[in-house]
C-alpha positions as CSV (number, residue, x, y, z in Angstrom):
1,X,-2.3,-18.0,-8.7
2,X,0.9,-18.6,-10.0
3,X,1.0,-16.8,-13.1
4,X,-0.1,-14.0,-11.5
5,X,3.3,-13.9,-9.7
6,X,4.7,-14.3,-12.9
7,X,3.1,-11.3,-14.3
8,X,3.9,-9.5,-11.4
9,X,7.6,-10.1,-11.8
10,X,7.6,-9.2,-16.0
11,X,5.9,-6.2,-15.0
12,X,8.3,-5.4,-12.5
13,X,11.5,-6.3,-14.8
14,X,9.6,-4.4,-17.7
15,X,9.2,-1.2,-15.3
16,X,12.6,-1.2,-13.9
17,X,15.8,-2.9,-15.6
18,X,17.7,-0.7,-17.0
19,X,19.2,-3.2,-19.5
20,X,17.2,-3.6,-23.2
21,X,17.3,-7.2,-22.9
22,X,15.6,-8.6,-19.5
23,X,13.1,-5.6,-20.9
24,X,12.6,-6.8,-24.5
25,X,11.9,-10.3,-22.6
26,X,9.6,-8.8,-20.8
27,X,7.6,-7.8,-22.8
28,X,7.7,-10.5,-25.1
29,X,6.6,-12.5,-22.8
30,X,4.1,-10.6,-21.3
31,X,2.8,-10.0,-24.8
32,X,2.4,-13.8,-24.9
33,X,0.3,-13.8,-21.9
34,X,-1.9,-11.5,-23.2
35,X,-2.9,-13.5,-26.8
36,X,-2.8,-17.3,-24.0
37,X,-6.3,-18.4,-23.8
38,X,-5.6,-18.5,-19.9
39,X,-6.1,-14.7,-20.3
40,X,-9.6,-14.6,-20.2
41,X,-9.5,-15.4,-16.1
42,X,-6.1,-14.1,-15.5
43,X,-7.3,-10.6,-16.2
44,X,-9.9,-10.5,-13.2
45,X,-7.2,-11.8,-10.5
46,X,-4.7,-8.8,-12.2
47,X,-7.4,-6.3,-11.3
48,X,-7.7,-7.3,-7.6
49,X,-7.7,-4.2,-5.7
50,X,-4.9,-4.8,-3.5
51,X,-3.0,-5.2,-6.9
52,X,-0.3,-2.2,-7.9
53,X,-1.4,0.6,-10.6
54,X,0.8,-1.2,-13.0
55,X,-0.2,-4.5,-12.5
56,X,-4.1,-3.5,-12.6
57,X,-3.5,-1.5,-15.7
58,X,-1.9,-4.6,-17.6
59,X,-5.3,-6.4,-16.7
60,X,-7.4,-4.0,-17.9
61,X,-5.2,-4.0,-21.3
62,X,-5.3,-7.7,-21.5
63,X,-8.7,-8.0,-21.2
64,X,-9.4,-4.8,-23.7
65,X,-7.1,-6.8,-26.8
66,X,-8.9,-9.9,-25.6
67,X,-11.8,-8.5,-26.4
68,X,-11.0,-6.7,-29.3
69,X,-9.0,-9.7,-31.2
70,X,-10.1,-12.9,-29.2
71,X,-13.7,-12.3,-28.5
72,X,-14.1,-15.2,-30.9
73,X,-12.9,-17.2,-28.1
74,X,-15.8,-16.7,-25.9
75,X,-18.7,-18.7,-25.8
76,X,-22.1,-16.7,-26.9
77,X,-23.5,-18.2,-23.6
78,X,-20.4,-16.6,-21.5
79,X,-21.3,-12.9,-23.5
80,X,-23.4,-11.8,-20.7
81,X,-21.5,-12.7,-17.8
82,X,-18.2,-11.5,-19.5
83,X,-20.5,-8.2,-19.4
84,X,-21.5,-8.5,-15.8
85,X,-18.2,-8.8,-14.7
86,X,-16.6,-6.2,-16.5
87,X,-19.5,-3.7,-16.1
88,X,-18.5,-4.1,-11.9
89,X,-15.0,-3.9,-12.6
90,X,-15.7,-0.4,-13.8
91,X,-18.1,0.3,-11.0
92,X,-15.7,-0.7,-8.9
93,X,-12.7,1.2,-10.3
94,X,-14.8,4.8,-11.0
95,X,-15.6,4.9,-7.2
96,X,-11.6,4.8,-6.1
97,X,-8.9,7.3,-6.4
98,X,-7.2,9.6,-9.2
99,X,-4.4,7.2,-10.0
100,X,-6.5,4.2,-10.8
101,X,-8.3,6.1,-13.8
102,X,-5.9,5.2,-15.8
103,X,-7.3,1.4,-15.4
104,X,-10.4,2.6,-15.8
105,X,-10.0,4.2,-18.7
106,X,-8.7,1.0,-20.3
107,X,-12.0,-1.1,-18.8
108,X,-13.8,1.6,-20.5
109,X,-12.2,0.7,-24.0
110,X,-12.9,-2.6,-23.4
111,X,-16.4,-2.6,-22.8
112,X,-17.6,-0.5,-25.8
113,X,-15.9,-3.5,-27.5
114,X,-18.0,-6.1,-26.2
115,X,-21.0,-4.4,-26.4
């Protein structure tokens, strides 16, 4: 998926410029992303295990202020398979290592907003 790229490469100018305005861009931009309707499915391919800490943490983010400010978006008849999915996502992330808590932590805040 190409905007997966994309939010690879934000992350990565976010993470590591050392100038304030490729940064502030960044951000913006990724900030955009997040509030984009496209969100709701771009999350899941950001949280890939092969994806970086950083990467997998954004997606667990996305989807946590997607769910706290957008969950209006969802249809009632997507509720419980939004669930489903995130409730494995956690599974999935409590049984790796130290380092990917931090994701899990944010999947955690998530799912006490959608339940």
């Amino acid at each position: 998926m190409d905007s997966v790229s994309q939010v690879e490469q934000a992350l990565k100018q976010l993470y590591s410029s050392t100038e304030s305005g490729p940064r502030n861009a960044a951000q913006s931009w990724l900030l955009a992303v997040q509030q984009s309707q496209e969100a709701w499915e771009l999350v899941w391919f950001l949280l890939e295990e092969h994806k970086s800490t950083e990467v997998q943490f954004f997606g667990a983010s996305t989807l946590a202020v997607k769910i706290h400010k957008y969950w209006h978006e969802v249809a009632p008849e997507s509720f419980d398979d939004l669930r489903l999915r995130l409730f494995k996502c956690i599974i999935d992330f409590a049984a790796v290592a130290v380092v990917r808590k931090l994701v899990l932590g944010k999947l955690c805040v998530a799912v006490r907003k959608a339940v």
